[in-house]
C-alpha positions in Angstrom: -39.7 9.9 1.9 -36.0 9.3 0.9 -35.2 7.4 4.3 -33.8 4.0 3.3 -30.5 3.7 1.0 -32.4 1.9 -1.5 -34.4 4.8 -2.2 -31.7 6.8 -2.9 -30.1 4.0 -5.3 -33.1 3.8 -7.5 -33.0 7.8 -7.8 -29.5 7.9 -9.0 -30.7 4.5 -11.8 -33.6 6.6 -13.0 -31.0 9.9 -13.3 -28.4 7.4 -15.1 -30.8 6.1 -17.3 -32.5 9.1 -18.2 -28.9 11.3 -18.9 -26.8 8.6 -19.2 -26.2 5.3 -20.5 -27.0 2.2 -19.2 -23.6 0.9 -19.5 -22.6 3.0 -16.6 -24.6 1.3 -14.1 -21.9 -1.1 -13.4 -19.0 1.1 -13.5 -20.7 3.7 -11.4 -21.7 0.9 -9.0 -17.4 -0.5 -8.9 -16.4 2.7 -8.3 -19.3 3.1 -5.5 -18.1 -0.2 -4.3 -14.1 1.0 -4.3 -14.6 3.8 -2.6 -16.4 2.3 0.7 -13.7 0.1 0.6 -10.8 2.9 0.7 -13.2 4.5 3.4 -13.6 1.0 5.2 -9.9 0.6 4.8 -9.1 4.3 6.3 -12.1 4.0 9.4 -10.0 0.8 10.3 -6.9 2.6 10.0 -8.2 5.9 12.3 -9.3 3.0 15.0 -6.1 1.8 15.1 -4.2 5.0 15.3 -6.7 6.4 18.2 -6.1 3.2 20.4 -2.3 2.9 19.9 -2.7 6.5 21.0 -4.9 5.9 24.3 -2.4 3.0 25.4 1.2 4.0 24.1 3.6 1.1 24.6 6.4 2.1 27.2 9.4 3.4 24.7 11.9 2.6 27.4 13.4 -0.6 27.7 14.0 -1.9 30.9 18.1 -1.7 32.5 19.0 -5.0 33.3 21.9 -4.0 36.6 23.1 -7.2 36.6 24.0 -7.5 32.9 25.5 -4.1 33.7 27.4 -4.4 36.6 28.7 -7.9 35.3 30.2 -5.8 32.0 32.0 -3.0 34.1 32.7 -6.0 36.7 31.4 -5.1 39.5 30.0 -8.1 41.8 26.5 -9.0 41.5 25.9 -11.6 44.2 23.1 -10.8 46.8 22.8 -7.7 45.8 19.4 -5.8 44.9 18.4 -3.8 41.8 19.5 -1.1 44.0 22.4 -1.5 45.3 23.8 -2.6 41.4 22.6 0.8 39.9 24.2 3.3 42.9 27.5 0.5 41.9 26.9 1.4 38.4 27.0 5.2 38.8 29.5 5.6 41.2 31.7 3.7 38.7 30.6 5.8 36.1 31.1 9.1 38.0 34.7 7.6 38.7 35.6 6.7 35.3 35.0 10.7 34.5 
């Protein structure tokens, strides 16, 4: 009987009407209208929150070995990724 939303609207009109005032139609019906909003607002919010969860961002930033080996002067020149980091520790375990 009391499928559709409408239904349910005109129930809580007859209530207000009968116990209440008819000036609080409207505010009843701002403060109906606020509060989907703020749940509107906090569903969007949730979404966000749950994807940024399913695909976290990588928090490390990436080592740039020749920006690296440049600073504790080490040569760079046809060298690969590779080569420049085993550089970069061994100068680092030597400087210990």
């Amino acid at each position: 009987m009391f499928d559709q939303p409408i239904d349910w609207i005109i129930i809580i009109a007859v209530v207000l009407i009968l116990f209440g005032s008819t000036k609080k139609i409207p505010q009843l019906a701002r403060n109906l209208g606020r509060a989907r909003g703020e749940f509107e607002r906090g569903k969007l919010e949730l979404e966000r929150e749950m994807k940024s969860a399913m695909n976290p961002q990588p928090t490390e930033t990436p080592v740039n070995y020749r920006e690296a080996a440049k600073n504790l002067g080490i040569d760079t020149d046809g060298k690969t990724d590779e080569q420049l980091k085993s550089e970069i520790a061994s100068r680092l375990n030597d400087s210990k």
